[in-house]
FIDREN-944567 format. One record per residue (C-alpha): x, y, z; residue in one letter; residue number from 1. Coordinates in steps of 0.001 Angstrom, whole numbers, plus 500000, padded with zeros to 6 digits. Example, Ala and Ser with C-alpha at 12.3 -4.5 7.8 and 13.67 -1.06 7.14 Angstrom:
residues 2
+--------+--------+--------+------+------+
|      X |      Y |      Z | resn | resi |
+--------+--------+--------+------+------+
| 512300 | 495500 | 507800 |    a |    1 |
| 513670 | 498940 | 507140 |    s |    2 |
+--------+--------+--------+------+------+
END
This chain:
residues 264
+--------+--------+--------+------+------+
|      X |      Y |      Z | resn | resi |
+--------+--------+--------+------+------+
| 491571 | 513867 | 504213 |    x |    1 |
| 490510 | 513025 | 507514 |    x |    2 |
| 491835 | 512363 | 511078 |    x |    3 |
| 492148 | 508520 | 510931 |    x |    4 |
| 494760 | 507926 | 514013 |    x |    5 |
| 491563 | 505853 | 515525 |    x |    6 |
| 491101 | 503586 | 511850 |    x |    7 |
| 491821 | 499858 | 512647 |    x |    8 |
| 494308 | 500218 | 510391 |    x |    9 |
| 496375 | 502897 | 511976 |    x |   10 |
| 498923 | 501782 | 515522 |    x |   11 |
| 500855 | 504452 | 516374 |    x |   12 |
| 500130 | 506820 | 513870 |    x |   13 |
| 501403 | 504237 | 511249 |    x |   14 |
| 500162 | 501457 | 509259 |    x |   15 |
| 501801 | 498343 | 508028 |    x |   16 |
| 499876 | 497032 | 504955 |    x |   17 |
| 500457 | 494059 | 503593 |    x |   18 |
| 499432 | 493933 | 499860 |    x |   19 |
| 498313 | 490864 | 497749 |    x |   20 |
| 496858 | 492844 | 495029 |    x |   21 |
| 499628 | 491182 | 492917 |    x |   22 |
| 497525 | 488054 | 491484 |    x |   23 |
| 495813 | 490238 | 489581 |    x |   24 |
| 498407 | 493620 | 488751 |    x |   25 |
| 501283 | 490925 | 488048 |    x |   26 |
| 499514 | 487884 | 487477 |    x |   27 |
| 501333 | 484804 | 488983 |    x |   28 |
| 505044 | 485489 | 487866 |    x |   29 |
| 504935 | 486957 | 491415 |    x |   30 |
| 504154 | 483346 | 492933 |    x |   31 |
| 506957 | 481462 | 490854 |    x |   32 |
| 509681 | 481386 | 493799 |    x |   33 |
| 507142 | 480637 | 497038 |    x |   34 |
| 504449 | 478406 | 494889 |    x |   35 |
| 503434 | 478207 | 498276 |    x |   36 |
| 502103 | 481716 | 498490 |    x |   37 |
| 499762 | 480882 | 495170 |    x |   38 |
| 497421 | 479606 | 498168 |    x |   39 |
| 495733 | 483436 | 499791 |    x |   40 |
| 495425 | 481636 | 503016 |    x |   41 |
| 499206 | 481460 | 503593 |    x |   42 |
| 499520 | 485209 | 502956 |    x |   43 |
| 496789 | 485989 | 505673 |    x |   44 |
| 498339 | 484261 | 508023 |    x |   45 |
| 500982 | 485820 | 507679 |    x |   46 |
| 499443 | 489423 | 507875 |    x |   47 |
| 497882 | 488091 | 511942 |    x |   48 |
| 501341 | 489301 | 512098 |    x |   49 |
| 500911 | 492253 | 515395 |    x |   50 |
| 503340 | 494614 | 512768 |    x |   51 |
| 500504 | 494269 | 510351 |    x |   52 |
| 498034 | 497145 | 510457 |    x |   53 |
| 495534 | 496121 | 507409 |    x |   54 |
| 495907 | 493155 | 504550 |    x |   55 |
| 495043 | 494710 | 501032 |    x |   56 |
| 493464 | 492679 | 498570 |    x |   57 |
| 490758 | 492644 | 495706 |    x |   58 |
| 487119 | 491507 | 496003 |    x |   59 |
| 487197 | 487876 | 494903 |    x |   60 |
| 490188 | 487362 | 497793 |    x |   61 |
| 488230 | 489463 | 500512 |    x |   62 |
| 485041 | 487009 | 499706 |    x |   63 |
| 487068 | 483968 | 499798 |    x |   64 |
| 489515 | 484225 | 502448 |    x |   65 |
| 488991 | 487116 | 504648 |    x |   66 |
| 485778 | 485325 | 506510 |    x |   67 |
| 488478 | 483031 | 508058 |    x |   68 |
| 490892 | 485735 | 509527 |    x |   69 |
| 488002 | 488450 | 510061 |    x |   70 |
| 489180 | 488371 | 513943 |    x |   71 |
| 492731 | 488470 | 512980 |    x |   72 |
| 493495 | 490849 | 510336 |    x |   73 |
| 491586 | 494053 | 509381 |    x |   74 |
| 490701 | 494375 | 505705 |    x |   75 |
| 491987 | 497013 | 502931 |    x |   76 |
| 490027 | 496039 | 499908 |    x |   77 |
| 491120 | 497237 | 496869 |    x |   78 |
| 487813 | 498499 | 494631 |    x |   79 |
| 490038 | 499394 | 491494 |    x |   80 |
| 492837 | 496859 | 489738 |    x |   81 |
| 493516 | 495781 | 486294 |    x |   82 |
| 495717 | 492937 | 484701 |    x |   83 |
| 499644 | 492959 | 483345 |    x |   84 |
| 497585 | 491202 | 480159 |    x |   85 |
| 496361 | 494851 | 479396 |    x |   86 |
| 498733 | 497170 | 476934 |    x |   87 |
| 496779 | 500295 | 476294 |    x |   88 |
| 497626 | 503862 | 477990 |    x |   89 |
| 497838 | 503228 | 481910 |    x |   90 |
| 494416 | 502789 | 483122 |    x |   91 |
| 492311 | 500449 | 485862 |    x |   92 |
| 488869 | 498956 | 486092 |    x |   93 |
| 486605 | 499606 | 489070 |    x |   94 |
| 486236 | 495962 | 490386 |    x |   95 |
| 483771 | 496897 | 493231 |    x |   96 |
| 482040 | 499043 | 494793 |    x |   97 |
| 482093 | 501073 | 498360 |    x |   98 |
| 479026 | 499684 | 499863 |    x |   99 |
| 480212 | 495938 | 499194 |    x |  100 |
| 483758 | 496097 | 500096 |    x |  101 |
| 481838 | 497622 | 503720 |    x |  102 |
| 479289 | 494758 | 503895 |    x |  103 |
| 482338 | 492328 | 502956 |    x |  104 |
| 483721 | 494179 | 506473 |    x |  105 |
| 486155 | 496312 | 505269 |    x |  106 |
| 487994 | 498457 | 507528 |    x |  107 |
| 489462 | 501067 | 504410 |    x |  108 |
| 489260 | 500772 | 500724 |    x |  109 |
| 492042 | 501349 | 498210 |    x |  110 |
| 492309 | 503058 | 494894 |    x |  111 |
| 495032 | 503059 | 492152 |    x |  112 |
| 495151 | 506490 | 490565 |    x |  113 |
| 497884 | 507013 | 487404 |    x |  114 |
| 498612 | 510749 | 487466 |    x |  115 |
| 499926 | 511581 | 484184 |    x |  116 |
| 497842 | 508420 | 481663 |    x |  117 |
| 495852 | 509876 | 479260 |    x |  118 |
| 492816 | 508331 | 481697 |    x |  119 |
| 493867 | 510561 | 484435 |    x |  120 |
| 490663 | 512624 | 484310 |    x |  121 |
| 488646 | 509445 | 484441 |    x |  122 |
| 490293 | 507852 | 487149 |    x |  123 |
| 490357 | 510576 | 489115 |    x |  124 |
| 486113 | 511039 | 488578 |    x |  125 |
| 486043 | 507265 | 489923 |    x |  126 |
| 487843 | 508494 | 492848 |    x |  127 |
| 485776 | 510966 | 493612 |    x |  128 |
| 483069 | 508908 | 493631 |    x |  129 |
| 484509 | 506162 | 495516 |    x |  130 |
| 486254 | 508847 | 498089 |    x |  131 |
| 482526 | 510456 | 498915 |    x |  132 |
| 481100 | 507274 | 499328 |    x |  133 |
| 483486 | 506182 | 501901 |    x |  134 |
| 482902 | 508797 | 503574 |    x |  135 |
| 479632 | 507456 | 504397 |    x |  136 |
| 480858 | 504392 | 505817 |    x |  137 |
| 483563 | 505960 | 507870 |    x |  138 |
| 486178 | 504206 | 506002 |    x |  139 |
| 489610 | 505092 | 505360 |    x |  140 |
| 491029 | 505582 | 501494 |    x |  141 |
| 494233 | 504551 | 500840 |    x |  142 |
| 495289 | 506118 | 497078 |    x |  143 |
| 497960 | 503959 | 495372 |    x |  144 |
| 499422 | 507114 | 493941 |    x |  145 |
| 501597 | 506219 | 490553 |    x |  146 |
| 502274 | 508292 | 487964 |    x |  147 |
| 502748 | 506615 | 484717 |    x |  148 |
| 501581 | 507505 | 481221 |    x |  149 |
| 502686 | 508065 | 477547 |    x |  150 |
| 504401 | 511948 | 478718 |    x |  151 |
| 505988 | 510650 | 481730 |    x |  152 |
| 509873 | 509187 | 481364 |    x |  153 |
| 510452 | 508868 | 484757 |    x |  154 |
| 508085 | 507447 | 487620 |    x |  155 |
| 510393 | 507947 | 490766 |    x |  156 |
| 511553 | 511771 | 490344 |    x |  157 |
| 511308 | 513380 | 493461 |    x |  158 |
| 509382 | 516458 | 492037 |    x |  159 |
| 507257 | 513593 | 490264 |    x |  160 |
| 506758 | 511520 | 493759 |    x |  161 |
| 506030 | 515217 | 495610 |    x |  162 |
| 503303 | 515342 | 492854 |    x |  163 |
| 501895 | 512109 | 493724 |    x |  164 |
| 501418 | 513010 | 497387 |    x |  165 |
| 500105 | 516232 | 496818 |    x |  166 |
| 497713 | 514684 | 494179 |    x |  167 |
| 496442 | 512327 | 496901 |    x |  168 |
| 495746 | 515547 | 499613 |    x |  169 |
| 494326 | 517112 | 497068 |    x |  170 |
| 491626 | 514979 | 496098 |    x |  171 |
| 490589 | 513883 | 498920 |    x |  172 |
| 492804 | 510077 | 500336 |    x |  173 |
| 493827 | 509673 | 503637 |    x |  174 |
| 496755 | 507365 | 503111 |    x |  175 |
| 499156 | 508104 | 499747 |    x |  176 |
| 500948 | 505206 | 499053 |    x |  177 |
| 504105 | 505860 | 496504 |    x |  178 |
| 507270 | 504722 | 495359 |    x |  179 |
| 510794 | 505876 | 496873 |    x |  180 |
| 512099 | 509120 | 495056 |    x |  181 |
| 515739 | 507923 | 495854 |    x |  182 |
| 516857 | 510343 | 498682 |    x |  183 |
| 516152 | 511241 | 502626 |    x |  184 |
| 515997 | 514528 | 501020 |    x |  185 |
| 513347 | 513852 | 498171 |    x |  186 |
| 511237 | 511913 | 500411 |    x |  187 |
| 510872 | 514785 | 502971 |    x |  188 |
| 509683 | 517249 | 500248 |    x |  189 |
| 506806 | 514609 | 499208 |    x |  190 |
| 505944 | 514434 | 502890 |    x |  191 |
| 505624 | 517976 | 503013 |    x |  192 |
| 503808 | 517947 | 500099 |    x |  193 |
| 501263 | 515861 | 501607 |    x |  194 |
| 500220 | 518326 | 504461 |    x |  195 |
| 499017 | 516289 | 507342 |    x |  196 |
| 497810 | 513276 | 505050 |    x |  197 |
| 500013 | 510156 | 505997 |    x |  198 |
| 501975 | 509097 | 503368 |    x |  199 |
| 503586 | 505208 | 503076 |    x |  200 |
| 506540 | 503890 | 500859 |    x |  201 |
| 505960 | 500592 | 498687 |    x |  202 |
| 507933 | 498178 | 498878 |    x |  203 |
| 508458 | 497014 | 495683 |    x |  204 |
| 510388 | 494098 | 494162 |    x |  205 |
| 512362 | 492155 | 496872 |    x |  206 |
| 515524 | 493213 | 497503 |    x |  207 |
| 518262 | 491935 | 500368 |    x |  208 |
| 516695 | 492019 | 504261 |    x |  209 |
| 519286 | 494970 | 504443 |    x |  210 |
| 518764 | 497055 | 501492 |    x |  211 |
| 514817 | 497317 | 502412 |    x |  212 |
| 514913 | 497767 | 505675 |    x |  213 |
| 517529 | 500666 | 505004 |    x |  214 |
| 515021 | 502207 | 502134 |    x |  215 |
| 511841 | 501677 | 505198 |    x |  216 |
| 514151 | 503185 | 507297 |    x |  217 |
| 515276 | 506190 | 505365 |    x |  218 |
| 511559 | 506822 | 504286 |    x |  219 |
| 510136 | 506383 | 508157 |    x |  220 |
| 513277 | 509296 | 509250 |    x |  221 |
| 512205 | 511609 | 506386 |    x |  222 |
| 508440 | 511807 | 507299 |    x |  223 |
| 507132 | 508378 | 506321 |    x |  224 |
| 504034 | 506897 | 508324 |    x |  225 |
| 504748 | 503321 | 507587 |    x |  226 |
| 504603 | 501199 | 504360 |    x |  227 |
| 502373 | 499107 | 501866 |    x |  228 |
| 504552 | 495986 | 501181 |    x |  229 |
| 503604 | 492708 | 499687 |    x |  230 |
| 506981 | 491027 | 497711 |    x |  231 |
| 509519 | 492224 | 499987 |    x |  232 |
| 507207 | 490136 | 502919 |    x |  233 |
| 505609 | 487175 | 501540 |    x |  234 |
| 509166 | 486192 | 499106 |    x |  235 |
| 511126 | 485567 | 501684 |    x |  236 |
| 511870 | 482323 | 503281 |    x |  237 |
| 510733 | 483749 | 506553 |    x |  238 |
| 508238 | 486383 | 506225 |    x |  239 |
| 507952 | 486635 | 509954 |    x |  240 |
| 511550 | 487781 | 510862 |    x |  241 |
| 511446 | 490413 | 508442 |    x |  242 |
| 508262 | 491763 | 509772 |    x |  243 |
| 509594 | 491308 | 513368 |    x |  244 |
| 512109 | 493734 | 511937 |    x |  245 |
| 509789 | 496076 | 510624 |    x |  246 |
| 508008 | 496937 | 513482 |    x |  247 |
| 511425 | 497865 | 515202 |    x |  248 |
| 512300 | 499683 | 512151 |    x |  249 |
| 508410 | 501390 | 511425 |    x |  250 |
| 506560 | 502087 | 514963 |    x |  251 |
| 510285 | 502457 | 517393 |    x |  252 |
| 511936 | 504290 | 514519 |    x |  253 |
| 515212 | 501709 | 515010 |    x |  254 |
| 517947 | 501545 | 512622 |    x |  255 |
| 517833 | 498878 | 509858 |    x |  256 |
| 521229 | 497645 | 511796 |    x |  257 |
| 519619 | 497566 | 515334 |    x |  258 |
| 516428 | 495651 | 513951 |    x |  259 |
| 518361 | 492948 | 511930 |    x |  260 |
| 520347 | 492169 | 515224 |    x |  261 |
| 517654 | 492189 | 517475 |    x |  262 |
| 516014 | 489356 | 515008 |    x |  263 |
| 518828 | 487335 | 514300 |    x |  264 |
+--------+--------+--------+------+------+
END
């Protein structure tokens, strides 16, 4: 972990990151209700968005799209992803590499890591690699921190989610990104657990405006430095109130209440 309060992708002490790593995790089930959104473009334009800190997306996106919204948007680019098509033991494929996602002009990099598969060791040797050679391109690493594998029944414990935080302190990420253990409470402890590495809730599957800005705001009160959301954004009719409503709710700590009225 380093200091990374000065990263592109860091206002405030926070980041908002706006994932479309989803074509490729989920495949395009994700795209069914906003067809639209099949089209990257439309999802970058959304993430010019001033609540937006960094866009995260895989290599063949970055290459595409990011050239057009290079002034715009700063880049999180994904090195590590594998498809919903796969059924073995809970394990990804390192799609690029450090020094490309850099000369592609990204501002951080991103890594999946699945504490608990039976590929844990692996993954986390890729990590290493991929941590110590960001390091010599000053870039950020965001760890998409998920436990998941054959011995674990339940993903969102909170002693499991404290795990994932510590696991991402531990080894070396400057950002943990993990699930919601269910509780003010539980969310605290896997702050704590994190020392002074910044730790970010996903957003998950979309839920109502309320009932995710309530779960952002719960997560931002125990500890949270922001979030890395892509469904409960780019589903919605209008993606820009509910990131309006974020930054009330993320960088002036409002209540979910306070930013849905101040939207309306």
């Amino acid at each position: 972990m380093i200091p990374i309060d000065d990263s592109p992708i860091v206002r405030d002490g926070k980041s908002l990151i706006l994932a479309m790593d989803h074509g490729l995790e989920h495949g395009p089930v994700d795209f069914e209700e906003v067809p639209e959104k099949l089209d990257p473009s439309t999802v970058f334009e959304t993430a010019t968005h001033d609540a937006v800190t960094a866009m995260a997306v895989q290599k063949g996106i970055a290459e595409g799209y990011y050239p057009s919204f290079e002034d715009d948007v700063n880049l999180l680019l994904k090195v590590n992803g594998t498809s919903n098509l796969w059924m073995g033991e809970y394990d990804s494929a390192v799609n690029c590499s450090v020094d490309y996602a850099a000369e592609l002009g990204a501002d951080a990099v991103g890594f999946t890591l699945y504490g608990g598969s039976n590929h844990e060791v692996e993954m986390a040797e890729e990590f290493r690699d991929v941590q110590e050679d960001a390091r010599k391109h000053d870039l950020p690493v965001v760890m998409w921190s998920y436990p998941r594998g054959q011995g674990l029944k339940n993903d969102t414990k909170p002693d499991v989610i404290s795990y994932a935080t510590r696991l991402g302190l531990e080894l070396g990420a400057d950002i943990a990104k993990v699930k919601y253990p269910g509780s003010p409470e539980a969310m605290e402890h896997a702050c704590k657990a994190a020392g002074d590495m910044k730790v970010v809730m996903s957003g998950g599957s979309k839920t109502s405006d309320y009932e995710f800005l309530s779960t952002v705001e719960a997560a931002i009160g125990a500890g949270a430095k922001g979030l890395a959301v892509g469904r409960n954004v780019w589903q919605r009719e209008n993606p820009t109130r509910i990131l309006d409503a974020l930054e009330l709710v993320v960088y002036e700590e409002e209540t979910a209440d306070a930013a849905l009225e101040a939207t309306e």
